[in-house]
C-alpha positions in Angstrom: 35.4 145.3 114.4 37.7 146.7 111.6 39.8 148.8 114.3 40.2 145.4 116.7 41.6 144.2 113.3 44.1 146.5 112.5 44.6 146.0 116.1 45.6 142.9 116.2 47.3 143.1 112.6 49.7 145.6 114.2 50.5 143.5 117.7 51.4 140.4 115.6 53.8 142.3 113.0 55.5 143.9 115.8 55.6 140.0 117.2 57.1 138.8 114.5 59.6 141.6 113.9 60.8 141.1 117.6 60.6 137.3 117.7 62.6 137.6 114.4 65.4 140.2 115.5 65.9 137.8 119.0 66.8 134.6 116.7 69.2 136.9 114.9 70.8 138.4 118.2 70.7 134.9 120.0 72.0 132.6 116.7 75.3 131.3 117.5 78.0 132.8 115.5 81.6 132.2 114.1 84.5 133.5 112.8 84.4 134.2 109.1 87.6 133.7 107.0 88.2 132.7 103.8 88.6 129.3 102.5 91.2 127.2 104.2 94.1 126.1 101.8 95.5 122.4 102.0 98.5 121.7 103.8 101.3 121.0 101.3 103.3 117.7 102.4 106.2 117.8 100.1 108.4 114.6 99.7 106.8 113.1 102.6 103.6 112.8 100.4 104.1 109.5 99.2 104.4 108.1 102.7 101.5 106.3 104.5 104.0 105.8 107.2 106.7 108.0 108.7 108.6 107.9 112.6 111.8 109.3 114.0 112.3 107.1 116.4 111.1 103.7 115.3 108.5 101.5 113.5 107.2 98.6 115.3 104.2 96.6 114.1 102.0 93.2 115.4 101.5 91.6 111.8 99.3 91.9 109.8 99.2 94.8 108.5 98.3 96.6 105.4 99.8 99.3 104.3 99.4 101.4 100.8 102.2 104.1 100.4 105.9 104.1 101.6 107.0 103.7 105.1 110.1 105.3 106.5 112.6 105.9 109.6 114.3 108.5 109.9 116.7 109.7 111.9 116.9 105.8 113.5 118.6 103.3 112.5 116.8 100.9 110.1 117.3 98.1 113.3 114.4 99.8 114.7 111.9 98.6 112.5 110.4 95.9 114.5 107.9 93.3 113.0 107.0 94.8 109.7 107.9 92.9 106.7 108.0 94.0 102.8 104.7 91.9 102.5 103.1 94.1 104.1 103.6 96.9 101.9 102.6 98.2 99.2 105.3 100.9 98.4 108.7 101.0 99.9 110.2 100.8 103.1 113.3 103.2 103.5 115.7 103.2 106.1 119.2 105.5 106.9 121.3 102.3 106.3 121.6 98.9 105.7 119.6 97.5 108.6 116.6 97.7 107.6 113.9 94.8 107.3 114.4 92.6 104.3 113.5 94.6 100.7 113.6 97.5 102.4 116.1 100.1 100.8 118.9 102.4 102.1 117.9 106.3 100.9 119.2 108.6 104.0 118.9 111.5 101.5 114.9 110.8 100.8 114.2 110.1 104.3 116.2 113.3 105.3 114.5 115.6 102.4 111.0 114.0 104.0 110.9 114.7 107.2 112.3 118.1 106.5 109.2 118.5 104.7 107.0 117.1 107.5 108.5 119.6 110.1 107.7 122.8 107.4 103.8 121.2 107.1 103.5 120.4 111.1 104.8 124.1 111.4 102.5 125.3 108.7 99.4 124.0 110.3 100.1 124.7 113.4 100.4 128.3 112.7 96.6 128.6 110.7 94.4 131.2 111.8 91.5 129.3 113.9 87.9 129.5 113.0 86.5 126.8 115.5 87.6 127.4 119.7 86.9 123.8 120.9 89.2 123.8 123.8 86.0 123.8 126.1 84.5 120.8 124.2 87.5 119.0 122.9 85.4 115.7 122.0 84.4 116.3 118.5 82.4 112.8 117.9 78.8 113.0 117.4 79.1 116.3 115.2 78.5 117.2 112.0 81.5 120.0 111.1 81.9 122.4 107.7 85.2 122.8 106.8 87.8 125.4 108.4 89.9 125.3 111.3 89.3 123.8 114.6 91.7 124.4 117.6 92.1 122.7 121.2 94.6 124.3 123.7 94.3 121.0 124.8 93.4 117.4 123.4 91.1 116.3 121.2 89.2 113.3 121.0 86.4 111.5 119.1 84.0 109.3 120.7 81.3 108.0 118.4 81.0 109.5 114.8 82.6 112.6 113.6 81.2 113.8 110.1 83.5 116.4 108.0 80.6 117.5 105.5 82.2 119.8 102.5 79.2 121.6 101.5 79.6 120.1 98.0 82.9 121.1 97.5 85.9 118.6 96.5 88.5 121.3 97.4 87.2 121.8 101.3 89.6 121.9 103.9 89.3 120.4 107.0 92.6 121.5 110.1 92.8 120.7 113.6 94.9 121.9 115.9 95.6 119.8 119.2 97.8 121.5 121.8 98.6 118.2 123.3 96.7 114.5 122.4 94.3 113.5 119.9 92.2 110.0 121.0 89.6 108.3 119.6 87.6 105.7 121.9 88.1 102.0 121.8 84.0 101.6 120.9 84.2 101.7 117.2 84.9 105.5 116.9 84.5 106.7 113.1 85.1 109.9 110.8 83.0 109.7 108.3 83.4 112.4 105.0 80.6 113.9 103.2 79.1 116.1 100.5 82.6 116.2 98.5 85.1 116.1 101.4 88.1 114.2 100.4 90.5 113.0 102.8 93.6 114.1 101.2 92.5 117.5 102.5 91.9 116.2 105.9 94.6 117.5 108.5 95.5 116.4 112.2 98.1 118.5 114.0 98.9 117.1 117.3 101.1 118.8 120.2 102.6 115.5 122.1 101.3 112.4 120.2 98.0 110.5 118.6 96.4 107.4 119.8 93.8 106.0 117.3 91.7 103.2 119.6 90.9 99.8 118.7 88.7 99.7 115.6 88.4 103.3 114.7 87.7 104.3 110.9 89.9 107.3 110.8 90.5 109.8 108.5 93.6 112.2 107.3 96.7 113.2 107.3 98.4 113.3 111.2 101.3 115.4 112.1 101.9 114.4 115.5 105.5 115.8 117.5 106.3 113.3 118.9 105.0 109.6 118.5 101.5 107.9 116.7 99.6 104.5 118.3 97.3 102.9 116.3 95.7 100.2 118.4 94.0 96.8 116.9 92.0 96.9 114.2 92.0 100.5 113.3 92.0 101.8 110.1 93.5 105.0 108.1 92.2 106.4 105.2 95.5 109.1 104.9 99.2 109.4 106.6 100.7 108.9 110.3 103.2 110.9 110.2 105.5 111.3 113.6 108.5 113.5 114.1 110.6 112.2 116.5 108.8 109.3 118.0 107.6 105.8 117.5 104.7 104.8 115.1 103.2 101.8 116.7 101.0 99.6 114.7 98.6 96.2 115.6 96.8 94.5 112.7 96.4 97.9 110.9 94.7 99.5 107.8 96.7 102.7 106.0 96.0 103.7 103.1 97.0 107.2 101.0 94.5 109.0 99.3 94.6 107.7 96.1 94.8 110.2 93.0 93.1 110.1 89.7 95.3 110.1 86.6 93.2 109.9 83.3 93.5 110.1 79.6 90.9 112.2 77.7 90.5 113.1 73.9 90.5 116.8 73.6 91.6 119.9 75.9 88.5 120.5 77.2 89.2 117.2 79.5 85.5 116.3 79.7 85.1 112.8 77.8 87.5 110.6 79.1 89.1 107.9 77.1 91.2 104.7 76.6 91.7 104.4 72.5 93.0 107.1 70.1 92.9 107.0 66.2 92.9 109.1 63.4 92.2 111.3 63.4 93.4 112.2 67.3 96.6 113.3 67.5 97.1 114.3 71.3 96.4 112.8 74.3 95.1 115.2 77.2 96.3 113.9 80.7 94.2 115.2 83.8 94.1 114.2 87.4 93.2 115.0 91.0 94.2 114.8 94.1 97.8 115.4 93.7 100.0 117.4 96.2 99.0 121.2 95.6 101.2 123.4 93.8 104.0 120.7 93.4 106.0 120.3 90.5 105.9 117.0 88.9 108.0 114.8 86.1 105.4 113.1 83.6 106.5 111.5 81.0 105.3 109.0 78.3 106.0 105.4 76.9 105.1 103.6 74.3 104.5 100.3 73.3 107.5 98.9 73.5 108.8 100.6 76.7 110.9 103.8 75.3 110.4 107.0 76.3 108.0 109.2 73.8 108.2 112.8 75.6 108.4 114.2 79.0 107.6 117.5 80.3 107.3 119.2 83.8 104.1 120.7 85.0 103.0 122.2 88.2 99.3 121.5 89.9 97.4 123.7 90.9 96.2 125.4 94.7 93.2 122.7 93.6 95.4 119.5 93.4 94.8 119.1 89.7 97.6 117.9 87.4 97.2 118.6 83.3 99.7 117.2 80.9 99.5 116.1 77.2 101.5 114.1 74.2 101.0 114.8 70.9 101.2 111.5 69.0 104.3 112.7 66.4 107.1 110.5 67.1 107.4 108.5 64.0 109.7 106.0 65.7 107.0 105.3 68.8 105.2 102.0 68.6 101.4 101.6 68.3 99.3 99.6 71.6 99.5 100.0 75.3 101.1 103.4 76.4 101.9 104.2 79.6 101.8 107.7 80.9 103.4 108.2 85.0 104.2 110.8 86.9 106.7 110.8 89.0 108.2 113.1 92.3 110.8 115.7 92.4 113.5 114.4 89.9 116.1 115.9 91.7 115.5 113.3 94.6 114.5 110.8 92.3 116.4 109.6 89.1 114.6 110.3 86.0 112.7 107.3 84.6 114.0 106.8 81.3 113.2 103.3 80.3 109.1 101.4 81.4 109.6 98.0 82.1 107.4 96.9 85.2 106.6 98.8 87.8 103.9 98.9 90.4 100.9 101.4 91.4 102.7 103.0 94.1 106.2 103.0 93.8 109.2 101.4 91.2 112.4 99.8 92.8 115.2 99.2 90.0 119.2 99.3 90.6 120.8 102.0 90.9 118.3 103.8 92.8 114.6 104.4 93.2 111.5 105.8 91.3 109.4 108.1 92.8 106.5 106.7 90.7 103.2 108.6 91.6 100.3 107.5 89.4 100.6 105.6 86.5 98.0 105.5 83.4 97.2 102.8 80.4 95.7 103.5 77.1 96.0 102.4 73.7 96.9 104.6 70.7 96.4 102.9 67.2 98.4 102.9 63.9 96.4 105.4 62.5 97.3 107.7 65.1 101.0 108.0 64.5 102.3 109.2 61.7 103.4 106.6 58.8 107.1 106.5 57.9 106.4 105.8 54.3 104.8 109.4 54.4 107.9 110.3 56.2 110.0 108.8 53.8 108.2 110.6 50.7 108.6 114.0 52.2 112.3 114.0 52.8 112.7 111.9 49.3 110.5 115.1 47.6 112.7 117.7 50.0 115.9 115.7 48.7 114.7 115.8 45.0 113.9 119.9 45.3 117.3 120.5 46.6 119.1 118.6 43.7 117.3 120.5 41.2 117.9 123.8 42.6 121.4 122.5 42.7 121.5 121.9 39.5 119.6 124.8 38.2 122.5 127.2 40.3 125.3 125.3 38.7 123.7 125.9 35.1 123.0 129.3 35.9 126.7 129.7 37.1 128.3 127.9 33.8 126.3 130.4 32.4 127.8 133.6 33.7 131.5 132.6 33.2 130.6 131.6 29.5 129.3 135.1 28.9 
């Protein structure tokens, strides 16, 4: 009996060593790189919209971010009004719809930009072949890059899962067409995928079907559909084609822009008073290692401090004012953050403005995000305090005035 044991003891060990080494031959494998950086958009960043060609539209639409047309003429913008929008619509000249404004040099710097990022994600490194099943709905993916030699479509529901991380990076590469089916097609993000770092590079053009949830940023070559009802949580972004748009949803990933009371960044918060001294800006989701103007206003509209920071490879943003200016006025401050200055004139003066973008004569404001909070009295620093110290510095020097002229009479006497 014991020897049938050990027997039997030895078969089912050698079993379960073989059973165990055939799931590890026979597992489907990948390619293994490391994480996949986010696709850096430049000035075209703050456009929901962008075409070569031209922008046509079957109202109503709803559109958050800027829309523009570049190299046509701004007569080609058919159907869209400024009601539609909230941002700006730029065109080359003065042709465009009504409110929309002439800025060849923006829409020149921006699709420069969108050609370097179409080129830039085209060129990634692939992890994911799906040129022999190019129809990605009904999967669940991890992020990484995914390439087609051909199209790519989605039929059903595609899920982009992140594996808890916010900074996950989703490309896909389409050699020709990306299509999503007319039954209600969806992309749906989860476990800290954002869709800021969601990325569609398409060979000819996209065609989004009727009542599709999509998601991300497309770089198409040549032209963009969005048929009725469909809905964009990201960018459609053509080259030298048409955007064409029925009854549609876009809207840019928004970015969070916070005030916090100490450089840690980890308790956010609206009111300062003594005895805070510095607010401690943080936010996310901004364009990746992109330079940035921020700058602060007080109360009463006039500029407090500015300064020029950089984000990070992680789209955060950190800026901070200490509260020193004894001329600044105590209640609602404004911090913003606007786009490359050297495109965009330097906001010097906070009157109104909007979310997504400020339009004032002579030119416009590449307004970003925009933050409230409200710094008290006891914050800033009290100009009868002020006042004491430069009487008492005044008073000091007259003495030692005095004291050098004594000492002076002094020394010719003698």
């Amino acid at each position: 009996m014991f020897k049938l044991f050990k027997w039997a003891k030895r078969e089912i060990s050698v079993a379960v060593i073989a059973g165990t080494m055939l799931v590890v031959l026979f597992a489907p494998t990948y390619p293994v790189s490391a994480a996949t950086a986010a696709v850096g958009l430049g000035t075209a960043y703050s456009f929901a919209v962008l075409a070569g060609s031209a922008v046509t539209n079957v109202p109503t639409s709803t559109i958050s971010g800027n829309v523009g047309l570049s190299p046509a003429a701004g007569s080609n913008y058919a159907g869209l009004t400024a009601l539609e929008v909230t941002g700006t619509i730029y065109a080359v000249d003065a042709t465009g719809p009504g409110g929309s404004v002439n800025n060849p040099g923006l829409l020149t710097a921006a699709k420069n930009d969108l050609t370097t990022a179409y080129l830039n994600a085209a060129a990634r490194p692939w992890n994911f072949d799906r040129t022999a099943t190019p129809d990605l709905g009904g999967g669940t993916l991890v992020p990484g890059v995914y390439k087609s030699d051909s199209s790519l479509a989605i039929t059903g529901t595609l899920t982009l899962d992140g594996g808890g991380d916010p900074n996950a990076v989703f490309i896909f590469q389409a050699g020709s067409s990306l299509t999503t089916a007319d039954t209600n097609s969806t992309v749906i993000l989860q476990n800290g995928t954002q869709a800021c770092n969601v990325f569609w590079q398409v060979g000819t053009s996209a065609t989004i079907g009727k009542n599709t949830t999509f998601v991300g940023n497309i770089l198409a070559a040549t032209s963009i559909t969005l048929n009725t009802g469909a809905s964009v949580s990201g960018r459609v972004l053509a080259l030298t084609g048409a955007v064409t748009l029925d009854t549609n949803s876009i809207t840019i990933p928004a970015v969070a822009w916070e005030s916090y009371n100490d450089e840690t960044r980890n308790v956010q918060d609206n009111t300062f008073a003594s005895p805070e001294t510095t607010v401690y800006m943080k936010g996310t989701g901004f364009e990746p290692s992109t330079s940035y103007f921020v700058a602060y206003f007080d109360a009463n509209g006039n500029q407090v401090s500015s300064e020029l920071k950089s984000s990070d490879g992680s789209r955060n943003l950190l800026s901070l004012c200490a509260l020193s200016d004894t001329g600044a006025t105590a209640g609602i401050w404004n911090a913003l953050v606007q786009l490359d200055t050297t495109i965009y004139p330097v906001y010097t003066s906070f009157g109104t403005a909007s979310y997504t973008e400020i339009t004032a004569a002579p030119g416009t404001y590449g307004l970003v995000a925009n933050d409230t909070f409200n710094v008290d009295e006891s914050a800033l620093p009290e100009l009868p305090t002020v006042f004491a110290g430069i009487f008492i510095a005044s008073a000091c020097g007259g003495i030692y005035w005095l004291m050098r002229k004594r000492r002076t009479a002094r020394a010719l006497k003698s």
